[in-house]
C-alpha positions in Angstrom: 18.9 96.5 -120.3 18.3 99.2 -118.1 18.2 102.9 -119.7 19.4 106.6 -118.4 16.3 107.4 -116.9 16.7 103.8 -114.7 19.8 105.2 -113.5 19.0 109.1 -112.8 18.7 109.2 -109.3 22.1 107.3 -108.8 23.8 110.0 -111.5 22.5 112.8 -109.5 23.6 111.8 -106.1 27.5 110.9 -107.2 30.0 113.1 -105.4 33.8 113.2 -106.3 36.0 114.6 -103.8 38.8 116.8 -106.0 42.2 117.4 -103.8 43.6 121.3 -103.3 46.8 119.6 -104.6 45.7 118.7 -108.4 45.1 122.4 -108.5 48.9 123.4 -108.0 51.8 123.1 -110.0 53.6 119.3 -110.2 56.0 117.4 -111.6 58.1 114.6 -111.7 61.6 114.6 -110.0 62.9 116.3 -113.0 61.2 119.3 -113.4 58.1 120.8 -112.0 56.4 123.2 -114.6 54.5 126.8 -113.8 51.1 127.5 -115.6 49.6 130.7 -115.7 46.6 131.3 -113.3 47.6 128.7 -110.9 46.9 129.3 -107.0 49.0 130.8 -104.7 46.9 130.1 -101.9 44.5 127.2 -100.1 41.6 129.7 -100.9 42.2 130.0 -104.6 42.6 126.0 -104.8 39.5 126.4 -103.4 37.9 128.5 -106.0 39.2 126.5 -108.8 38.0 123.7 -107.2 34.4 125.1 -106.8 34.7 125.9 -110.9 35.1 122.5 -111.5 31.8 121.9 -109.4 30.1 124.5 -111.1 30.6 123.2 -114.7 29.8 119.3 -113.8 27.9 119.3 -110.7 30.2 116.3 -109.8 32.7 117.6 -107.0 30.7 118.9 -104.0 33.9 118.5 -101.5 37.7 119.8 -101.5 40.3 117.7 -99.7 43.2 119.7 -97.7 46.6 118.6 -97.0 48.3 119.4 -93.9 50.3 121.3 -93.8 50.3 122.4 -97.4 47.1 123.7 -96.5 47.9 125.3 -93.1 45.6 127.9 -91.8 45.3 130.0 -88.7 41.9 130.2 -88.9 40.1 126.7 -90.6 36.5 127.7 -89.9 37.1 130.5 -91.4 38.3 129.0 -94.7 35.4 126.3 -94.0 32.9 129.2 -94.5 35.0 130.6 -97.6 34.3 127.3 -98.9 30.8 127.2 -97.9 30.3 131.2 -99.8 32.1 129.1 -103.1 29.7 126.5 -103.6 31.2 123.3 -102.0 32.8 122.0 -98.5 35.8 121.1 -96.9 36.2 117.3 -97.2 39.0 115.2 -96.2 42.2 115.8 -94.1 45.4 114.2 -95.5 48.4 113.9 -93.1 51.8 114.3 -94.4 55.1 112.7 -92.7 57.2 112.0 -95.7 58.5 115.8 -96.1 59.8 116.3 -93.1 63.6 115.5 -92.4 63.0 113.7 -89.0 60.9 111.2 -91.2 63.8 110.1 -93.3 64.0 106.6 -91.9 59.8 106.4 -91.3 56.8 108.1 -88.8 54.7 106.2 -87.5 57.2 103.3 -87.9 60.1 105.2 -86.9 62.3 103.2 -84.1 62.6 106.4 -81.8 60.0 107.4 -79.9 60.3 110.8 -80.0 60.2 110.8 -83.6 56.9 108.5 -83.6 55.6 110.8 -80.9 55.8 113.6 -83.1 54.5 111.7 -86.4 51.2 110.6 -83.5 51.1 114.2 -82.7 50.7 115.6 -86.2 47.7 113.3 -86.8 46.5 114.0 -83.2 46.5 118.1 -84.7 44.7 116.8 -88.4 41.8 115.7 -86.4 41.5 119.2 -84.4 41.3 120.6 -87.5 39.0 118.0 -88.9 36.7 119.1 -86.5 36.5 122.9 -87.5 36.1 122.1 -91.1 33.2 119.4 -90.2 35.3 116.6 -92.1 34.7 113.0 -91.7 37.9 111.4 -92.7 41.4 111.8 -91.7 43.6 109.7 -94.3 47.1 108.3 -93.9 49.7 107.2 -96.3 53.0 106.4 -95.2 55.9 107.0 -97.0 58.1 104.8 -94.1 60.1 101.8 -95.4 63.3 100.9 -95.9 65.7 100.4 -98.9 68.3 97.8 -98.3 67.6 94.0 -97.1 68.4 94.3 -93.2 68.2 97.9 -92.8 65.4 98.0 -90.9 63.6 95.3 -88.4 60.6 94.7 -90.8 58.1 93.1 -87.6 59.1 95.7 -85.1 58.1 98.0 -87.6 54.7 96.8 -87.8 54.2 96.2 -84.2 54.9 100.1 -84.0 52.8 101.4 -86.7 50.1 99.4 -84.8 50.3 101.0 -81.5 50.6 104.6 -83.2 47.8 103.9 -85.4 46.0 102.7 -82.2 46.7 105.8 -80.2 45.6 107.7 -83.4 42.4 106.1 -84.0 41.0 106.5 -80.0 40.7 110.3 -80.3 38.9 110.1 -83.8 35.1 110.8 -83.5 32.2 109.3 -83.1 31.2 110.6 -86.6 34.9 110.6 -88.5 37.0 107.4 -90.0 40.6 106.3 -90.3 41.3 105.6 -93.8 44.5 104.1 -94.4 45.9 104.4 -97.8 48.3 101.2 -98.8 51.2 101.8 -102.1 53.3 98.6 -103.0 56.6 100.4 -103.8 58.1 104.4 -103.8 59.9 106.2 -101.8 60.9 102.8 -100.0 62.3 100.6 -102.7 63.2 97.2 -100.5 60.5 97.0 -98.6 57.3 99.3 -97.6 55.7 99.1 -94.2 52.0 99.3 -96.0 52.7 97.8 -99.4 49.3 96.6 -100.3 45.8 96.0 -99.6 46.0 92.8 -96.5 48.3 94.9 -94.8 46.1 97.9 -94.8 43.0 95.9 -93.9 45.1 93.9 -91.5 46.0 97.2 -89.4 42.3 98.5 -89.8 40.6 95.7 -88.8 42.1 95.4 -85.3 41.4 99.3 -84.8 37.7 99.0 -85.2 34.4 99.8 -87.7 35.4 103.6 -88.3 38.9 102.3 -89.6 38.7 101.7 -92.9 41.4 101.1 -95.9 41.8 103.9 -99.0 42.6 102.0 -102.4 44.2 104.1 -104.8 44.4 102.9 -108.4 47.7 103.9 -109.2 49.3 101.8 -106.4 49.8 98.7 -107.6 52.3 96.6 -109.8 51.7 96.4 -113.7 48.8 93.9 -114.0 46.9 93.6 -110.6 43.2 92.6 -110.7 42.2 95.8 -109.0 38.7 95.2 -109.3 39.0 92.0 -107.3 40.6 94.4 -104.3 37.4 96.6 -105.0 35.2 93.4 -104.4 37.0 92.2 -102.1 37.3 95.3 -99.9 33.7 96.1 -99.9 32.4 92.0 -99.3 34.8 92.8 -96.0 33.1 96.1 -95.4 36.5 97.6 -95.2 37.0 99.9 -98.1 36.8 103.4 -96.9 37.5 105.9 -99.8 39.2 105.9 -103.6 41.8 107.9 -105.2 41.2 107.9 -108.6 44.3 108.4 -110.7 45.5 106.4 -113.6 48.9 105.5 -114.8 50.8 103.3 -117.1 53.7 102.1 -115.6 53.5 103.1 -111.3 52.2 105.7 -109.7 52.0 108.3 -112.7 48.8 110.3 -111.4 47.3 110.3 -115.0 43.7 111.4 -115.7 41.8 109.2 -114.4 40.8 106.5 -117.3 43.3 108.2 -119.6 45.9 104.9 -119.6 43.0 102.5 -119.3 39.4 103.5 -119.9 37.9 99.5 -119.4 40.0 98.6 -116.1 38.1 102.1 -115.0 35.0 100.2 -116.0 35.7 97.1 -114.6 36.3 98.9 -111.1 33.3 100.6 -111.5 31.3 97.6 -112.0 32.4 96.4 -109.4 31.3 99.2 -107.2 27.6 99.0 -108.5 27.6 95.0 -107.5 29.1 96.2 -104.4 26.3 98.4 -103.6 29.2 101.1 -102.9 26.7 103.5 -105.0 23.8 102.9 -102.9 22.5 106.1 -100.5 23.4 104.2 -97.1 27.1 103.6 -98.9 30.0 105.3 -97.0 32.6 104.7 -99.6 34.0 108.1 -100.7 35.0 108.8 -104.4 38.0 111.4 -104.9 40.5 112.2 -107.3 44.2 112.1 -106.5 46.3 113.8 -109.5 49.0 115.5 -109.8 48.8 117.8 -113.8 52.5 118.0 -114.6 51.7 119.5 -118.7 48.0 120.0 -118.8 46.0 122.7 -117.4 44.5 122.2 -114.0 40.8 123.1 -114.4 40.3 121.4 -117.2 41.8 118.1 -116.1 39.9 117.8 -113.3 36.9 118.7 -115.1 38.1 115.6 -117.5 38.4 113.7 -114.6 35.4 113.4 -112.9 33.5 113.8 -115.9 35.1 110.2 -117.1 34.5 108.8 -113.5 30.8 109.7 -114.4 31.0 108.2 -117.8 32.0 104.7 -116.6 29.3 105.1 -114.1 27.0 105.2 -116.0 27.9 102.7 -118.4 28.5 100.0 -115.5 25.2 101.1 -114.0 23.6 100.5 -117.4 25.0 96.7 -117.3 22.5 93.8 -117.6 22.8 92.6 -114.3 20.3 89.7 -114.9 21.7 88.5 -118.2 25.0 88.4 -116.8 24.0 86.3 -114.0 22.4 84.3 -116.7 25.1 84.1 -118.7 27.6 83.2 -115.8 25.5 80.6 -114.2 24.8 78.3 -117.5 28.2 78.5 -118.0 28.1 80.4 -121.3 32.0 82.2 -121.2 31.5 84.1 -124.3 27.8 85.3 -123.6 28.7 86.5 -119.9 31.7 88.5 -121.6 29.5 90.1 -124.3 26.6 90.8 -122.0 29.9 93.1 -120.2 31.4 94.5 -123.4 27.9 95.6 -124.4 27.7 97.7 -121.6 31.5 98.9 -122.1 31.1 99.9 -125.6 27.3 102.3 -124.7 28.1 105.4 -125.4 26.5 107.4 -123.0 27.8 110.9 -124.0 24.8 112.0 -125.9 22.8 111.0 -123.3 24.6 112.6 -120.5 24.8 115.8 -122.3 21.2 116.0 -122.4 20.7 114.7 -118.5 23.3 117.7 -118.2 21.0 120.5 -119.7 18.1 119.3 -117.9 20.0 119.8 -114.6 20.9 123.5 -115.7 24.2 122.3 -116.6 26.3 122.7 -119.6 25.9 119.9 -122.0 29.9 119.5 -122.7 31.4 120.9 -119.7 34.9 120.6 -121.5 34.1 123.1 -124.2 32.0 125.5 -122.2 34.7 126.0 -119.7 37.2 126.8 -122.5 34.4 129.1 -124.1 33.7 130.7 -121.1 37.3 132.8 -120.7 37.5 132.0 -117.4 41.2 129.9 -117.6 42.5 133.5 -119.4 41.1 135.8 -116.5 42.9 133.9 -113.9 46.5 133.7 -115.7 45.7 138.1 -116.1 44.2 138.4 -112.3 47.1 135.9 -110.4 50.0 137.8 -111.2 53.1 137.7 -108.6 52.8 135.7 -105.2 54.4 132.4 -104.9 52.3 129.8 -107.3 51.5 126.3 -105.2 53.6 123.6 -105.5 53.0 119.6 -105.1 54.8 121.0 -101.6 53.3 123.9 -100.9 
């Protein structure tokens, strides 16, 4: 069975893209709650994301939302993020706030509507090209919520031909990444529900069109980790949100609701080779921290994205395959729990030090004050939303 130091060099080079919007206030559609210290602007999401980075050594990149994360100037605020410690990742388009989108975007039956959904995306990759990102990702909110309400081929046939016109003015050097969700805000049907539909649309775009799998979008019970094979045997997955939830879409810490399923899909990564230098598949989070403090859940968060790493890195690949083609069921499955139940922690808290990082990132960032002297130094202003 392989040990830390086997794995090292694959520890050191993960990367987990954190999003500006974990870092603001959220909610459900109840009630969203304040916290002291939160952001008021992109350039203290920024910040707080680049405190994350500096306590785990995990989170490299910052994804923006447009236009949460509007700008005059976005080299400038590249280069602010350059003087924090990390870099501008991806660019997420939004079309499910505005009122013209209330019956879809990209989808949407008039043409001056589409034309202005095409047109926003058209503007993410000018700005993707100031900041230096790579990908531009799209989720669609567009559906419908009665049985006949909408004309469910016609809507396909359009998000084809905008996602076409989208796709020829991204670089040479950027990606497409279509994100898929199989029910919310559209409650009859939605117009990418699921992971064939996404790779469906990709696939006749081209090689830099890739899909986004987010673990909290699918139903109770899904096989995710076959997606996860399935996606990268295809050479179609693109990027992951990592979330968790327990019933839908409940942006939970990641592997809070279900530590193993995080394992599995991890596992499934390493087999995929998704870990390997010449990979392109990007890791981020995407949560929303409606009761707990921001900092410290995405500091939570990556660092259990890094613990099932290195548990499913630590697997014994050859006694599985062993196991699996002698037909021994119960062997194969113990070989997998045996690697599950490793607890790496110790371990990893030494590799930490030895990287000039703190050994429990968790408890030095609460020891450190730092969560205090932002809820005394952000006083007034209007504190970010999940809409602003």
């Amino acid at each position: 069975m392989p040990v830390l130091d086997d794995i090292a060099p694959q520890l050191a080079a993960q990367a987990i893209e954190l999003p500006s919007w974990a870092f603001g206030n959220s909610g459900t559609r109840f009630k969203v709650f304040s916290t002291p210290g939160t952001p008021r602007t992109i350039q203290e999401k920024i910040a707080d994301a680049a405190t994350v980075h500096r306590f785990t050594g995990l989170a490299p990149t910052v994804a923006l939302h447009i236009p949460w994360d509007q700008v005059d100037d976005y080299a400038a605020l590249a280069r602010y993020a350059s003087d924090q410690g990390v870099a501008l990742g991806t660019i997420n388009s939004n079309t499910f706030q505005d009122e013209d989108y209330k019956f879809g975007s990209l989808t949407h039956s008039d043409p001056t509507i589409r034309r202005k959904a095409v047109d926003h995306h058209l503007r993410c990759l000018e700005i993707m090209a100031a900041t230096g990102s790579r990908d531009l990702k799209i989720w669609l909110a567009d559906g419908s919520n009665y049985a006949g309400q909408q004309d469910m081929r016609g809507r396909q046939d359009r998000l084809a031909e905008s996602l076409a016109e989208i796709y020829a003015q991204v670089g040479a050097e950027q990606r497409l990444v279509l994100e898929y969700k199989f029910f919310e805000p559209a409650f009859y049907h939605t117009d990418v529900p699921d992971w064939g539909t996404a790779c469906a649309q990709v696939t006749a775009l081209g090689e830099r069109a890739l899909v986004c799998l987010d673990t909290g979008h699918h139903a109770p019970g899904t096989n995710i980790e076959f997606i996860v094979m399935q996606l990268l045997r295809l050479g179609k997955l693109g990027s992951f949100d990592f979330n968790s939830r327990n019933y839908a879409d409940d942006d939970l810490i990641v592997g809070a609701a279900d530590p193993f399923q995080l394992f599995r899909i991890m596992v499934e990564v390493v087999r995929g080779g998704a870990l390997d230098p010449a990979s392109s598949v990007a890791f981020m989070l995407d949560q929303c921290h409606n009761v707990e403090e921001k900092i410290p859940g995405q500091i939570r968060s990556v660092l259990n994205v890094q613990e099932m790493t290195a548990r499913a890195l630590l697997l014994d690949r050859a006694a599985l395959t062993a196991a699996q083609e002698a037909g021994d069921v119960l062997g194969a499955h113990q070989v997998l729990m045996d690697a599950f139940y490793t607890d790496v922690r110790p371990a990893l808290a030494a590799w930490r030090e030895s990287r000039g990082l703190p050994a429990e990132p968790m408890a030095a960032y609460a020891a450190s004050g730092h969560q205090q002297r932002l809820a005394a130094e952000r006083i007034g202003g209007t504190q970010a939303s999940w809409a602003s």
